[in-house]
C-alpha positions in Angstrom: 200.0 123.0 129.7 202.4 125.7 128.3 203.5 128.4 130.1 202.2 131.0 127.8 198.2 129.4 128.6 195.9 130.6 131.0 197.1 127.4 133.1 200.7 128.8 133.2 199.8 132.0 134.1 198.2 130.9 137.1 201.1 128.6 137.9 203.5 131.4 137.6 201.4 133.8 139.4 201.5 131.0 142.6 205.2 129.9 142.4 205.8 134.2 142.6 203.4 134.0 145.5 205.2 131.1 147.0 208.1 133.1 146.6 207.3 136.2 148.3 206.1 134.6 151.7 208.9 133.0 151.8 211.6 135.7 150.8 209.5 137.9 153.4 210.7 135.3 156.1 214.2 134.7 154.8 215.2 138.4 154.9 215.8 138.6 158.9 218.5 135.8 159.2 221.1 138.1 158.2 220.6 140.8 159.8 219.9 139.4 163.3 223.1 141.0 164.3 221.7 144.4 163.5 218.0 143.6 165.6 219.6 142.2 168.5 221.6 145.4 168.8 219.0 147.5 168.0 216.9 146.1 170.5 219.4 145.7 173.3 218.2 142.0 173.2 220.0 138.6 173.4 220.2 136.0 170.9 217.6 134.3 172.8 215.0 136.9 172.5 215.3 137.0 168.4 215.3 133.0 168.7 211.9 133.4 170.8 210.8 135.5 167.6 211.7 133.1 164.8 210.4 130.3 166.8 206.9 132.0 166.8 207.1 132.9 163.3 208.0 129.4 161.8 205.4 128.0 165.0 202.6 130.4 163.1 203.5 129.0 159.8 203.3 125.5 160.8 200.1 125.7 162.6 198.6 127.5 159.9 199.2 124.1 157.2 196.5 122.2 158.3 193.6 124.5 158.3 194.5 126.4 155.1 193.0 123.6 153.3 189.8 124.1 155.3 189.6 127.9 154.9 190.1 127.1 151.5 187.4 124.7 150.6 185.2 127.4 152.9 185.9 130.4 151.1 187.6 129.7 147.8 191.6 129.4 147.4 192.2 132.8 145.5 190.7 134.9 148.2 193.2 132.7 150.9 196.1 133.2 148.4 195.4 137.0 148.5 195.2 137.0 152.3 198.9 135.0 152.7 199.9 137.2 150.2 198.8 140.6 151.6 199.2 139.8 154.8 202.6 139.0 154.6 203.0 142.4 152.6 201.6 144.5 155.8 203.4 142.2 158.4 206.8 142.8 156.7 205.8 146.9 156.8 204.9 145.9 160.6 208.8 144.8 161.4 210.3 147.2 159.2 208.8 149.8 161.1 208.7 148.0 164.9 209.6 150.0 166.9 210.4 147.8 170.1 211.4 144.1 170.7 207.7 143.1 171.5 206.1 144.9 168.3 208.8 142.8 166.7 207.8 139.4 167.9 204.0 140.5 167.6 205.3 140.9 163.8 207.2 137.9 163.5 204.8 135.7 164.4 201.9 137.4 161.9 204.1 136.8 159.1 204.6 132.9 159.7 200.8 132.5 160.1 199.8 134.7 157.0 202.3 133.2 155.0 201.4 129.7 156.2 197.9 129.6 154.2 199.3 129.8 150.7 201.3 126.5 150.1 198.7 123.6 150.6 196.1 126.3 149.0 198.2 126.8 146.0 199.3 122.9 145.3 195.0 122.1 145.8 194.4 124.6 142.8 196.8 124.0 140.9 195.8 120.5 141.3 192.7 121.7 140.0 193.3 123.5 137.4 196.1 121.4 135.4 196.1 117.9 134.7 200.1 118.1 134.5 200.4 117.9 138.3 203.4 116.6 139.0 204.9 119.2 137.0 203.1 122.4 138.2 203.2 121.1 141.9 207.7 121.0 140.6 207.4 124.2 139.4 205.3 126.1 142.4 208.0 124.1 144.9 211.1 125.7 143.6 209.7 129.3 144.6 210.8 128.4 147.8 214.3 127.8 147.0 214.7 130.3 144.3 214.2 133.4 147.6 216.7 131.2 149.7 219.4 132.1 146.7 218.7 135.6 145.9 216.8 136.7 149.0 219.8 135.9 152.0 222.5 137.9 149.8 220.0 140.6 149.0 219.0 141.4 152.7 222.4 141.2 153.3 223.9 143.8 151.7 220.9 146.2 151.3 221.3 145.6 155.7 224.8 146.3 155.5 224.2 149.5 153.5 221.2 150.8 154.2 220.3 149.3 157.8 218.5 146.4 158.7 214.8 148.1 158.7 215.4 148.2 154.9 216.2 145.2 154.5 213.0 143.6 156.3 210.9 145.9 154.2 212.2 143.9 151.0 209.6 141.6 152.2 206.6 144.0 151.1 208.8 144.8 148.3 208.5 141.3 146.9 204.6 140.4 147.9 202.7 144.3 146.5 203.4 143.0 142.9 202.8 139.9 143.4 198.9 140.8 145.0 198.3 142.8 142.0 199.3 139.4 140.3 197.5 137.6 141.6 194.3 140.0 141.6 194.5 139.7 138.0 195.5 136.4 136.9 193.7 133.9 139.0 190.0 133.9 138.5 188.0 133.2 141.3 186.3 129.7 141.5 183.2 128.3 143.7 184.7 127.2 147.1 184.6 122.9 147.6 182.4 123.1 150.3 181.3 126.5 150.2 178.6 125.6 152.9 180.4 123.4 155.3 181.7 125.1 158.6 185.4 124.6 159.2 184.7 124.0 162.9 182.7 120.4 161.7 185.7 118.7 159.8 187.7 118.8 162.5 187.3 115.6 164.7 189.9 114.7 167.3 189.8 111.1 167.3 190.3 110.1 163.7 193.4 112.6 163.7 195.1 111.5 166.7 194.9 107.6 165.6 196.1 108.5 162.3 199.3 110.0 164.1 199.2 106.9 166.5 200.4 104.7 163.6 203.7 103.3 164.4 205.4 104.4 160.6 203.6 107.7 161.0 204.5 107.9 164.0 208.5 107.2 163.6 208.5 109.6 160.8 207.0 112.2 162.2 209.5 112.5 165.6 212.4 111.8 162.6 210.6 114.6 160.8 210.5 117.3 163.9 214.2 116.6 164.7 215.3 117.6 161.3 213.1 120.8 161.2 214.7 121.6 164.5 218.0 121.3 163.0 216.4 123.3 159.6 214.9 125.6 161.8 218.1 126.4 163.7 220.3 126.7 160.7 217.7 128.9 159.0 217.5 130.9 161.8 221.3 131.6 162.5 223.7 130.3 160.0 224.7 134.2 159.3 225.0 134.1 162.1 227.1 131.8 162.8 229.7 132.6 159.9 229.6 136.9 161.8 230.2 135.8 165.5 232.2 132.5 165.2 234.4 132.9 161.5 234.1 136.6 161.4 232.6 136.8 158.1 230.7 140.1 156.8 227.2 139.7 156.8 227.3 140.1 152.7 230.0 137.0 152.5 227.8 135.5 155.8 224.7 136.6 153.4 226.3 134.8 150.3 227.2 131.4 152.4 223.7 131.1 153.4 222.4 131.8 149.1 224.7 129.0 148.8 223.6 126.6 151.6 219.7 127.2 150.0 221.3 126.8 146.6 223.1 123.2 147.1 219.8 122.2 149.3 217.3 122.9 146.4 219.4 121.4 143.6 219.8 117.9 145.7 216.5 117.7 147.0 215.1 116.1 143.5 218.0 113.4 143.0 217.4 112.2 146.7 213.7 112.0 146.4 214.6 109.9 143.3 217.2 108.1 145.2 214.4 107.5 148.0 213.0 105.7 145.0 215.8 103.5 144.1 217.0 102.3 147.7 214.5 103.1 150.4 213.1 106.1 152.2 215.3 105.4 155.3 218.4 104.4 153.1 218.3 107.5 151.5 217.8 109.7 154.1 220.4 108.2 156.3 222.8 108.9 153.3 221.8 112.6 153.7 221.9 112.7 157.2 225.5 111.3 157.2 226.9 113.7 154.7 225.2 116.7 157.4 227.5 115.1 160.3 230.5 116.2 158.0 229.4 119.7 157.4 227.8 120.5 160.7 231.2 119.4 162.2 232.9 121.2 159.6 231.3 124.7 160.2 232.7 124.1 163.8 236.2 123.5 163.3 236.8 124.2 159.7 238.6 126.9 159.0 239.2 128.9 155.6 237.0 129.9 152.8 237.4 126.4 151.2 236.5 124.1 154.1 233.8 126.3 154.9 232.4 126.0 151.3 232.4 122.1 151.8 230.9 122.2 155.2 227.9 124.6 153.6 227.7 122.0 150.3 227.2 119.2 152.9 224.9 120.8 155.0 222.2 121.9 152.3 222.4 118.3 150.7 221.6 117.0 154.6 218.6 119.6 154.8 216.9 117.8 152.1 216.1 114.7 154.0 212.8 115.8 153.5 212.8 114.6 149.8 213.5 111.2 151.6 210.4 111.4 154.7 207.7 113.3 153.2 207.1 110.3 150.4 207.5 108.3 153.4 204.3 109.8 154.8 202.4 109.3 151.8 203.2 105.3 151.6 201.5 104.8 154.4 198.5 107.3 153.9 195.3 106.3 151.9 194.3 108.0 149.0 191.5 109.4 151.1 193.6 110.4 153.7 196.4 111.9 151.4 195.5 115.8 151.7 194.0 116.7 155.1 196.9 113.8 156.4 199.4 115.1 154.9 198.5 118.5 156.2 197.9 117.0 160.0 201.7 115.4 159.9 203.3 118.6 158.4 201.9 121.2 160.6 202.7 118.4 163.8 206.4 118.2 162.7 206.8 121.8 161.6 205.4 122.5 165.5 207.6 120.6 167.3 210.3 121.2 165.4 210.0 125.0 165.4 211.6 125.2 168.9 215.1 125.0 167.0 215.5 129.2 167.0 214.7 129.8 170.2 216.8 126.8 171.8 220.1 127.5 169.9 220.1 130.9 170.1 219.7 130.4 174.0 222.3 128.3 174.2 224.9 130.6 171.6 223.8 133.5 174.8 224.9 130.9 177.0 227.9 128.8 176.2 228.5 130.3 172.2 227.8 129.3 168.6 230.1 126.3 169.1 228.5 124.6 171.4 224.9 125.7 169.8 226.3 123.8 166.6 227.7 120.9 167.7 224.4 120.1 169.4 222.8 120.3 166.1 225.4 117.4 165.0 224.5 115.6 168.2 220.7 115.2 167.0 221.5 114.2 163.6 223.8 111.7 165.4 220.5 110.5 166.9 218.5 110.5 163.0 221.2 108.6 162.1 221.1 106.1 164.1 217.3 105.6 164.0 216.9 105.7 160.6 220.3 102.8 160.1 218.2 100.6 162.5 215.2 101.3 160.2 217.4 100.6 157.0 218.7 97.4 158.4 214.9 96.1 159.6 213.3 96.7 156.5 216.5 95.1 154.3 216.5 92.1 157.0 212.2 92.0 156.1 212.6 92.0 152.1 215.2 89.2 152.5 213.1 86.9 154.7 210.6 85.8 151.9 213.9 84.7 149.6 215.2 82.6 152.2 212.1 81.2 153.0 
């Protein structure tokens, strides 16, 4: 594959996808200042809101696969990708709290569907996987760079309306893209209802499975904590440092920045030393910067405490292989899907709880409770570290 082929042209027509439903959701973070006083509404209430966009996009992992083998993955592609265009219009333009939420929440589930589609075609269509499945993944972090500063300032300029309607700014090109790059290809199982591949029991022993099962509450409590910090850490650096949401804006560029550069040495690391060896190392490098954005004070210790927490958000490099060791081959794809949308679900609660608690008893406390649960991953995943390096020595010593 090369990216001037027909091959990279549909993997650079996905990773732009990929990066449009996700800028569409990163835009709000900094300006939540601006909603909240728009709306005459508490932290809480644009918590609630997050919470049911990132709930929609997590619920909508598993069965994307499904609609997709139903009806063909351009046509789902076009639908995450249009749909997130006309929700972004929808919040640009709400003109109450409840629109707003009604909005939120349609832009996690639209933009849901594309990931797992775009990784099965891709899949499909290249024989270079590993490589295009690279590429299409960096989308993600690429909007958490340039989108955070972007909103930012066009917020602090031209009001925070504009800077939601970025969002449809980013995904209309990106449907005519699509539109005419990606050919359109005869659905898996163009004849099989969705409804029929669903059956309870298999799913809920797979998640009964006591690795699976570990990993996925280790899972949920770091997307709460990812959830939270995505949510509010402009948040954060406005109300408790006093920051301007362009410098707040830029912090958070940086936090995505550091987060997507680490995630591929600690997925190799994972490699090296263990799953749960590796992630713990993340995990304890995010009790230093959590703490850090606390108490720290000036530019420089707050630059540290952002470095640490980005390389801590990228346990995930660490888990999700996790996942996959103890999956079948058969079970890899609608697996993998059941565990991520489980995880993403429970963990989606993170907005709405913090920003509860910042109404309640301020960003302070809201923060050090995220170091408290990564006190708790910590400590899980040593004990796992320590049983599975106690296990590999047994059979020398015997």
């Amino acid at each position: 594959m090369t990216l001037w082929s027909r091959q990279g042209a549909v993997l650079g027509a996905c990773t732009l996808a990929f990066f449009a439903t996700m800028a569409a959701r990163l835009v709000i973070s900094p300006v939540v200042p601006f909603i909240s006083d728009a709306f005459a509404v508490p932290n809480g209430a644009i918590g609630l809101a997050l919470t049911g966009m990132w709930m929609g996009y997590a619920l909508a992992q598993f069965p994307s696969g499904l609609l997709a083998d139903r009806y063909g993955e351009r046509r789902i592609i076009l639908v995450a990708v249009g749909g997130t265009a006309v929700a972004s219009a929808m919040l640009a333009f709400a003109p109450s709290y409840p629109v707003f939420l009604i909005g939120a929440t349609a832009l996690g589930t639209v933009a849901g569907l594309h990931y797992s589609v775009a990784t099965s075609l891709l899949t499909r269509t290249t024989t270079q996987t590993g490589t295009a499945i690279g590429i299409h993944t960096a989308g993600a972090p690429v909007a958490g760079v340039l989108v955070p500063m972007a909103a930012g300032a066009v917020g602090a300029w031209l009001g925070w309306r504009w800077a939601l309607a970025l969002g449809a700014a980013f995904a209309v090109p990106v449907i005519f893209l699509v539109v005419s790059v990606i050919r359109a290809r005869p659905p898996v199982r163009p004849q099989q209802s969705v409804w029929s591949r669903l059956r309870i029991g298999p799913l809920v022993a797979l998640l009964r499975r006591p690795p699976i099962a570990r990993t996925v509450l280790l899972s949920a409590v770091g997307m709460f904590v990812w959830q939270a910090t995505a949510s509010f850490l402009p948040t954060f650096f406005v109300a408790h440092h006093g920051y301007s949401e362009a410098t707040a804006g830029a912090l958070f560029s940086g936090y995505f920045l550091v987060q997507g550069v680490t995630q591929p040495g600690l997925g190799a690391l994972s490699d090296r030393i263990g799953r749960d060896a590796a992630a713990s190392l993340a995990i304890g490098v995010g009790l230093v910067g959590y703490g850090l954005l606390v108490v720290g004070t000036g530019m420089s210790m707050i630059m540290i405490a952002v470095a640490c927490a980005g390389i801590s958000m990228g346990w995930g490099a660490a888990l999700m292989p996790k996942f996959m060791d103890h999956l079948d081959d058969h079970e890899r794809s609608a697996g993998f899907g059941l565990v991520r949308t489980v995880y993403m679900v429970l963990g989606a609660s993170g907005s709405v709880v913090v920003g509860f608690v910042a109404d309640l008893f301020g960003w302070d406390v809201a923060f050090l409770g995220l170091v408290g649960l990564l006190v708790g991953m910590l400590v899980v995943l040593a004990r796992l570290t320590m049983r599975n390096q106690a296990a590999r020595r047994a059979p020398a010593l015997s």
